[in-house]
Every structure is written in C-alpha cells, then in structure tokens.
N, C-alpha and C positions, 0 to 999 in steps of 0.2 A: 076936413080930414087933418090929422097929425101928420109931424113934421115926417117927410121921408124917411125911414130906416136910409134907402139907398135911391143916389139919383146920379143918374147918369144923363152927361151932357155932350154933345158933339164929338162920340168916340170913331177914332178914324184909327185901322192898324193895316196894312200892308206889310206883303211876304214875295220878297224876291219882282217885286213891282206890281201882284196881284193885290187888289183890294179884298181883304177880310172883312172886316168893319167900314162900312161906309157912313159917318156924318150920325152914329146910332146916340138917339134919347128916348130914355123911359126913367119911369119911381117906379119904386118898390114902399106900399103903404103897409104900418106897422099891421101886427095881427093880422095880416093877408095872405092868404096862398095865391099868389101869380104863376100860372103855365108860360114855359117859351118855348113856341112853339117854332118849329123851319123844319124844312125838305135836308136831307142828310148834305152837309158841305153848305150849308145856310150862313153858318156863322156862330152855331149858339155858343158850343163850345170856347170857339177864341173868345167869345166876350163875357164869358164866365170867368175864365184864365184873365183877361184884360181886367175885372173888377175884383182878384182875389190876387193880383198882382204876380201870377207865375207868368205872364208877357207884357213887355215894355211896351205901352200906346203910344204910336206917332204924338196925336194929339187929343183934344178933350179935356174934360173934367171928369172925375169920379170924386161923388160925398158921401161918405158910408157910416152910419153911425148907429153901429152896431158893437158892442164890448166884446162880446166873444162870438166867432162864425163857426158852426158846424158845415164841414161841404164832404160830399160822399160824392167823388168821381163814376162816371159810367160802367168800370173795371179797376176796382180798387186792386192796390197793390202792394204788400206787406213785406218787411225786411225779413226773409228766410230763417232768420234765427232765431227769431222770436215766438212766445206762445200766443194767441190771442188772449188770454192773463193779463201777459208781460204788458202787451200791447197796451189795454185797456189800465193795467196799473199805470205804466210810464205817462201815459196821458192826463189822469187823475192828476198824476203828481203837478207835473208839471202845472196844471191849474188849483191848487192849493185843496183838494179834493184829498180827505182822510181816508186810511185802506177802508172805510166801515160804511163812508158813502158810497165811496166804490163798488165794495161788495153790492150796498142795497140796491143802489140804482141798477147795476148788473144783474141782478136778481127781479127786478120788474121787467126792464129792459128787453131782457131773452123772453121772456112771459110772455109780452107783447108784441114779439113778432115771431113768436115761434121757433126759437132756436135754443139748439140744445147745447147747456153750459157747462156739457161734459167736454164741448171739445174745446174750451177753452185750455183746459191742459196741454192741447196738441200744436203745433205747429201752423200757425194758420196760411203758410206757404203749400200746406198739405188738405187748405178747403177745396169744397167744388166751386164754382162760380160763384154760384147763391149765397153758398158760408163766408163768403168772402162778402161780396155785398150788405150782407144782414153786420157783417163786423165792423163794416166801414159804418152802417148805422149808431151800431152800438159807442164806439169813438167816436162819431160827430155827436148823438144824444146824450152823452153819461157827463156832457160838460153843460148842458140847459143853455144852448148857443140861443141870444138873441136873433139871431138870421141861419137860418138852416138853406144852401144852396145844393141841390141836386140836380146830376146829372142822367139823366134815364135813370129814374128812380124805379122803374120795376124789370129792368134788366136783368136776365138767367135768373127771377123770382121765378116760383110755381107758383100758381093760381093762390094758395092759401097764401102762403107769405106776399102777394098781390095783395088779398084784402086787407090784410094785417098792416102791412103798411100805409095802406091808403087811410084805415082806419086811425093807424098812428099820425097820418097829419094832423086830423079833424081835431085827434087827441090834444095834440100842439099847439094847434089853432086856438085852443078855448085857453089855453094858459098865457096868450099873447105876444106865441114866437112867428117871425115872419118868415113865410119859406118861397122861395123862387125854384120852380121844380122846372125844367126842361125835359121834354119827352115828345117821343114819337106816338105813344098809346093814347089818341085822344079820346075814344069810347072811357078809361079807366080815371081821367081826371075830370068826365064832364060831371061827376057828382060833387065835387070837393072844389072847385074853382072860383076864386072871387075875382080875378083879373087878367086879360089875357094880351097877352104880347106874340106878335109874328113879327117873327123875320125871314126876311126872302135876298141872298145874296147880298148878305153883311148888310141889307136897309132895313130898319124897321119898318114896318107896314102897317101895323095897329095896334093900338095901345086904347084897350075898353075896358069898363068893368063889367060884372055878369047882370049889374042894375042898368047900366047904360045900352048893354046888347037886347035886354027884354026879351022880347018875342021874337026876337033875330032871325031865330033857328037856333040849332045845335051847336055846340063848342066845332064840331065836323062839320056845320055846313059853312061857320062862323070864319075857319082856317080857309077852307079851300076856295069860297068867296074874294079873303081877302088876295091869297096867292095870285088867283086866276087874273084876278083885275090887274095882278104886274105883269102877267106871264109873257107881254110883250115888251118887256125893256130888253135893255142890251149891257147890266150891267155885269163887270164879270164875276163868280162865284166867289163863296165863302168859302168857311174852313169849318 
C-alpha cells in the first residue's frame, strides 16, 4: 500500500480529567473510503477535531499529507450574511479557483446531489437542514480536496440526496480522493466501504480492511462484534 494520506499515533485528549481520546492509532490509505464507526459519546467527533486541529491533543502524533481537506461537519453552520454564492465564491477565491471554475464546478456539483442552484441566491442561514448539508458538500467539493472528512454524512439528507451522496463517494473514490466518513447509518456505508475503524470510549477497537474482514459478516455484524467484546471495560466515555 502507499504512503498514508493520514496517520495517527498515540492520540490521548482529555476534558476536565474525563478521557476523550484514549492512546487512539489508525491510517487513512490513499483512494480509500474508511467508515468511523462508535456508539454516540465514542469519541469520533473529538478526534476528527483533534486531526483537523480545532482541539489541542494532550499528546501523540498526527502526519497528514494531504494539500488541500474538504471536511463537512454533522450540522454545518454558515455566517448569516452571506449567500451560499458568496459562500461558495469566497471559497473558490481563496484557493486560486477562477469565477468560471466556480461556476462549472457549481453547476456539476448541485447536479450531482440534487440541489437546487436557485437558492444559491438566498441566504443560506435561510436553508432547511438538508440545504445546508448539501452546501457544506458543495464548499468542501468545489476545491477537489485530496482528503474529504465527514461527519454523519447523511444527516437531515432524504433518501434521494442519501443516494446521491453515497453515489458521490464511489464518484470520488475513482478520481483518487481519500475520505474518512463517520456515521451512525451502517446499513447505508456497507456498499461503499474499504476500511473500517471502531471506536468505543475514545479506544479504538478495530482497524480491518473489507479484504481482511472477508466473510466476517456484515459491516453491522462487523461493529457490534467488535463493541460487545469491550462492553465489559470500565473505561470512561468519549465525547
């Protein structure tokens, strides 16, 4: 295999003396979709933030060599004054992106997951959930991020923009962007998955690929396996 997009070594992060992060290692291998998968207060979260550097790590290593990161939070959140346009312009700019890629890429973009680029005019403080999500896609995708990180990636989606997205991995996958999806929907990743990570109370627990799991079982029988086998520690939870 190629060199790691991203590798994480012995990340330890505590909060007010609670353990978030205990002692957590894993890679992220180029052109791979990796699920991270945990039980709500696992950890995934903080150590998404801990590799994208919105939380200071105690300790550890983080090697990440990726040029540019797409990351779409769980609950994207946009400056009220702005249009999702503005948004999607400011962003272009700032990575050396001409109004004309802008446009085109925006114009495939909304195509491919179903969203309509008439509200781009509007105020995207004035989306539903979903128009908000699909925008956060659109500004992490319109920059062709070599590492795409997602947080509940089908969060307040409808079923269609469910496939549309899911379909927009595979899409990704074949042009050779690496994505780390975290989600609770494991029926909805087990088509799309090359690699999978559980965490259970800030430890990781497993780190397989879908060539190493084989005839395992199911991505679901895969998780709750790995879980059950800790369900008797006493370490205390994540975030």
């Amino acid at each position: 295999m190629s060199a790691a997009v991203l590798e994480v070594r012995g990340l330890w992060k505590r909060f007010q003396g609670e353990t978030a992060v205990r002692n957590a290692g894993f890679a992220l291998g180029p052109g791979r979709i990796s699920v991270f998968l945990g039980e709500n207060g696992a950890g995934k979260t903080t150590t998404i933030k801990l590799v994208l550097g919105f939380l200071r790590r105690d300790s550890g290593k983080i090697d990440l060599h990726a040029r540019r990161i797409g990351y779409v939070p769980e609950r994207p959140v946009f400056p009220a004054w702005l249009s999702g346009g503005e948004i999607l312009s400011c962003t272009g700019r700032l990575h050396g992106l001409s109004r004309a890629d802008v446009r085109r890429r925006e114009e495939d973009l909304c195509r491919r997951i179903s969203f309509d680029d008439g509200l781009l005019g509007r105020k995207a403080s004035s989306y539903s959930e979903g128009n908000r999500k699909k925008l956060a896609y659109l500004q992490s995708l319109l920059i062709s991020p070599d590492l795409l990180i997602v947080d509940e990636p089908f969060a307040t989606l409808d079923p269609v923009s469910i496939r549309d997205v899911r379909g927009l991995f595979l899409d990704f996958k074949d042009t050779g962007m690496t994505q780390w999806l975290s989600s609770h929907l494991l029926p909805q990743l087990e088509p799309i998955y090359d690699d999978v990570i559980v965490i259970r109370r800030g430890e990781i627990l497993l780190r397989r690929s879908r060539e190493d799991l084989g005839r395992e079982g199911s991505l679901e029988d895969v998780f709750f396996a790995s879980i059950g086998s800790a369900a008797g520690t006493d370490a205390p939870g994540g975030v």
